[in-house]
C-alpha positions in Angstrom: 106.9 122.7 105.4 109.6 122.8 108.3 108.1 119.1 109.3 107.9 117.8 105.7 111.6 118.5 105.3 112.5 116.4 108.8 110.3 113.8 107.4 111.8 113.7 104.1 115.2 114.3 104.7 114.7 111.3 107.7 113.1 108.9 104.7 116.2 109.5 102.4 118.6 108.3 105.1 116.6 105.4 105.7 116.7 104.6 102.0 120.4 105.3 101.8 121.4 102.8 104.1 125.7 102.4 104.8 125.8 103.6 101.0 126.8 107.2 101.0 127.3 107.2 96.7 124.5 109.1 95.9 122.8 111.9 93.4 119.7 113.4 94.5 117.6 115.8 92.5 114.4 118.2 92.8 111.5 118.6 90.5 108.6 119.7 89.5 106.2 118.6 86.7 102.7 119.9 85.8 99.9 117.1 84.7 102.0 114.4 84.8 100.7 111.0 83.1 104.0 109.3 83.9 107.0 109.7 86.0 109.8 107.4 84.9 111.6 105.9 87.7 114.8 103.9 86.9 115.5 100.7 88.6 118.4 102.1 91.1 116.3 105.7 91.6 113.3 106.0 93.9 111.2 108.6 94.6 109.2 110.7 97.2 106.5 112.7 96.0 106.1 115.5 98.8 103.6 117.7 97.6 100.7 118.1 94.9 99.0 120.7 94.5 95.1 120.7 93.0 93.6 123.5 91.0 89.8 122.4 90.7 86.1 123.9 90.7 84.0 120.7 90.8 84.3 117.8 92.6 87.7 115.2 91.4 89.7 112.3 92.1 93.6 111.9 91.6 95.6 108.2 91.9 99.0 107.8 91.3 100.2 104.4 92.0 103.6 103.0 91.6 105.2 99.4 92.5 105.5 100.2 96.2 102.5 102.4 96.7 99.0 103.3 96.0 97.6 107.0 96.8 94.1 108.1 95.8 93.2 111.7 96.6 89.4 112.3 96.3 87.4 116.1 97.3 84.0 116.6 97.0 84.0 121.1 96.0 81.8 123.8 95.5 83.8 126.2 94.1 87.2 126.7 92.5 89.8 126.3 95.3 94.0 124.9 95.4 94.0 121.8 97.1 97.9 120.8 98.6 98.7 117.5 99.8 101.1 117.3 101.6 101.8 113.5 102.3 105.5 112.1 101.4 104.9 109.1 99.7 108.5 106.6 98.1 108.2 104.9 95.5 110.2 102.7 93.7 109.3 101.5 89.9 107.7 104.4 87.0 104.7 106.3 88.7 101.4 106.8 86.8 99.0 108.8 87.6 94.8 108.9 86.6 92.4 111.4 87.0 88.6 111.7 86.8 88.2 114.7 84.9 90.1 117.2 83.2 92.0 119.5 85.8 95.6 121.3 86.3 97.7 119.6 89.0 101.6 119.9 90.3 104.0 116.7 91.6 106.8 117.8 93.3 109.4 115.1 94.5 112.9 113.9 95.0 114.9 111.3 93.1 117.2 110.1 94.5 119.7 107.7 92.4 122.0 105.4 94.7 125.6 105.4 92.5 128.0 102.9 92.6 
C-alpha cells in the first residue's frame, strides 16, 4: 500500500499543477452504478475490491479512461485491484453478473 500511496500522492501533484487551491476528499462506496464527477473534480480510483464465487467481469469507464477487470474462479475468493486509475468526467461502472464490490478513491476538487 506503501507504493500505492507514492504513486497516488505523485499523480495528485501532477494534476495540481502551480495551483495550490485545493479540497481533496476520501471515499468509499459499495456497488457503485455511478460516480458523479464534477467538471473541476477528478478522480483516482485506487483500489476495488471483488467478492465473487464464479467466474465475472467489472468495467468502469469514464471520459479519460477505460478499465475492464475480468477473472475466471472456482471458488468464492476477494479479488483487490490495486491499479490507480484518474479520471475526469462521471464514472459508470457495468458488471456481468450480480456480485458485491468496493471503489475506493480520491476527489480531488481544484478551488479557485
Amino acid at each position: 500500500m506503501n507504493i500505492t500511496n507514492s504513486i497516488l500522492q505523485t499523480m495528485v501533484e501532477n494534476e495540481l499543477g502551480e495551483n495550490r487551491a485545493f479540497v481533496i476528499s476520501h471515499h468509499q462506496e459499495e456497488n457503485p452504478h455511478r460516480i458523479d464527477v464534477a467538471r473541476d473534480e477528478t478522480v483516482f480510483i485506487h483500489k476495488i475490491s471483488i467478492e465473487s464465487s464464479i467466474d465475472f467481469w467489472l468495467e468502469y469507464h469514464s471520459a479519460t479512461e477505460s478499465r475492464l477487470i475480468q477473472k475466471q474462479l472456482s471458488a468464492a475468493q476477494t479479488i483487490d485491484e490495486e491499479i490507480i486509475t484518474r479520471h475526469k468526467g462521471s464514472i459508470n461502472f457495468s458488471q456481468s453478473h450480480s456480485f458485491d464490490y468496493k471503489v475506493q478513491y480520491v476527489k480531488l476538487k481544484i478551488t479557485k
